[in-house]
Structure formats: structure tokens, C-alpha cells
C-alpha positions as CSV (number, residue, x, y, z in Angstrom):
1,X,3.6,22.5,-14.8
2,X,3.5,19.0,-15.8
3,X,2.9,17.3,-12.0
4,X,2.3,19.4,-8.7
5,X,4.2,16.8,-5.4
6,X,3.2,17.3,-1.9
7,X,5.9,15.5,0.8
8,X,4.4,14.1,4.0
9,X,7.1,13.9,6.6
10,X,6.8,12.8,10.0
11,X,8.3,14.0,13.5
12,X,10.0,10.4,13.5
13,X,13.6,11.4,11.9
14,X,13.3,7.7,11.4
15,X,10.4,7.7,9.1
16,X,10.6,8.2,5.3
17,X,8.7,10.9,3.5
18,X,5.5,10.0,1.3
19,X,6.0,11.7,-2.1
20,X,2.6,12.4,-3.4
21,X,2.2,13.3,-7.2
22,X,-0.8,14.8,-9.5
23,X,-0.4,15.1,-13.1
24,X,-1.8,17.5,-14.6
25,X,-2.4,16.2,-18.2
26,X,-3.2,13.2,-19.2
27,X,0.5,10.8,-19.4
28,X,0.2,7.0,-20.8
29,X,-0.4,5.2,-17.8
30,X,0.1,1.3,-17.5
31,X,-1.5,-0.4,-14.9
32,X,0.2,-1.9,-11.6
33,X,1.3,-5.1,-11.0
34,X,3.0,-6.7,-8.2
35,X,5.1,-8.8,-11.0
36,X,6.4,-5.4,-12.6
37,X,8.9,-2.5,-10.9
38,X,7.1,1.1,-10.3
39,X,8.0,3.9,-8.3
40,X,7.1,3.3,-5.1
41,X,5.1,0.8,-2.6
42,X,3.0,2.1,0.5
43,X,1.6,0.0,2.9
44,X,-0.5,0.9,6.0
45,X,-0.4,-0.6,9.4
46,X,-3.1,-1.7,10.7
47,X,-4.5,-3.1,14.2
48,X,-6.5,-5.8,13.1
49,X,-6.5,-6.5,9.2
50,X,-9.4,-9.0,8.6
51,X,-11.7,-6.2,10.1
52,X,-10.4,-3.6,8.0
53,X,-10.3,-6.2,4.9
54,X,-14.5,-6.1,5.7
55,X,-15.0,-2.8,5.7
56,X,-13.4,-2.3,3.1
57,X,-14.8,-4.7,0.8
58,X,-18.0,-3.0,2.1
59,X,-17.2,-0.2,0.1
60,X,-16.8,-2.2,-3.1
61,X,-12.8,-1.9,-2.8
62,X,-11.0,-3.8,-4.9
63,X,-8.8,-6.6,-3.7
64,X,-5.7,-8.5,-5.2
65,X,-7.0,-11.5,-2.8
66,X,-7.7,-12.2,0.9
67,X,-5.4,-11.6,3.9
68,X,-2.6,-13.6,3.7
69,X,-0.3,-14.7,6.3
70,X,3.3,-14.5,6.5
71,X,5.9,-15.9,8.8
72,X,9.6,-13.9,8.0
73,X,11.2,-15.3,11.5
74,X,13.8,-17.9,10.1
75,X,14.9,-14.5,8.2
76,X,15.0,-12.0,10.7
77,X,11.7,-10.5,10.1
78,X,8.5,-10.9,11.8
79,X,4.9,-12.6,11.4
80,X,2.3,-10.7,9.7
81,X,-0.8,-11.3,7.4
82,X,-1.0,-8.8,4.6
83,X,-3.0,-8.3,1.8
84,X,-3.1,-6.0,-1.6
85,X,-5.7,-3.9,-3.0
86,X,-6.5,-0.8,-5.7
87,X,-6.9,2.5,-4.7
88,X,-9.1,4.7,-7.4
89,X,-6.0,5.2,-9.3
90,X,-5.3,1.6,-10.0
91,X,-2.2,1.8,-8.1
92,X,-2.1,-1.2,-5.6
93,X,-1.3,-0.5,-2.2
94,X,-0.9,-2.9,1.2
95,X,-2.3,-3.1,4.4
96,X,-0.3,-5.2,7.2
97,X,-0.5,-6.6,10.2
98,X,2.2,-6.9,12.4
99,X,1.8,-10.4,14.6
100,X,3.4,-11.3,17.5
């Protein structure tokens, strides 16, 4: 076996399944970037994302940048502040805020 995958599914029939891969040898990796395609994006909702921003960089995570804010209302969307970071993979993941 090349790569074991795990599927977290929800109760929502709404909600999308997280695919989770593991390798298990060594493949040529490249590293993210939010200028290049990959496989997938996840982002985490959060309550209040300058807090978790601090505690996070607390624990020496690494960071794209600072919150930043959003405002998607003149195209349907929402307000939000988001920001990037690294997980211990390299792979960048996103934390968001929803404001309203």
C-alpha cells in the first residue's frame, strides 16, 4: 500500500467529506502555495479569529500573514476576516470568521 485515506463525514447530508491521506513512502513533494492548484483546501470556522490567530502564534505556528478582512456582499457572499497558515506538513490551511 502506497497511501492509507480515512473519510470524515458528518450527520449534515449537506456537508462534504474530509478525505485524509498518509503516504507511506517517501513521494516528491512540492510545497503549497496559494498561487498554485493542489488537491484540496480546508478551512476552519472559528468564533473569534484574532484570539485564535494568538494562540496560535503562541505555539510558534506558522502564518502566511495576519487576519485579513474580507467584504463579499456586493457578490452575494458575506463579510469575514480570514487568514492562512502551515500545518506540520507544509500544507496551508485557513481559519475564517464569519461576520455579520
Amino acid at each position: 500500500l502506497v497511501v492509507n485515506l480515512a473519510y470524515l463525514t458528518s450527520k449534515d447530508k449537506n456537508s462534504p467529506s474530509i478525505e485524509l491521506l498518509e503516504f507511506n513512502k517517501e513521494i516528491e513533494r512540492q510545497k503549497s502555495s496559494l498561487l498554485s492548484t493542489s488537491i484540496s483546501e480546508v478551512c476552519f470556522i472559528v468564533e473569534d479569529i484574532d484570539k485564535t490567530y494568538s494562540e496560535m502564534l503562541a505555539k510558534n505556528v506558522r502564518f502566511l500573514s495576519e487576519p485579513q478582512y474580507f467584504d463579499f456582499t456586493e457578490f452575494g457572499g458575506h463579510k469575514s476576516k480570514a487568514v492562512y497558515f502551515y500545518d506540520l506538513d507544509d500544507n496551508i490551511l485557513e481559519l475564517m470568521q464569519i461576520i455579520k
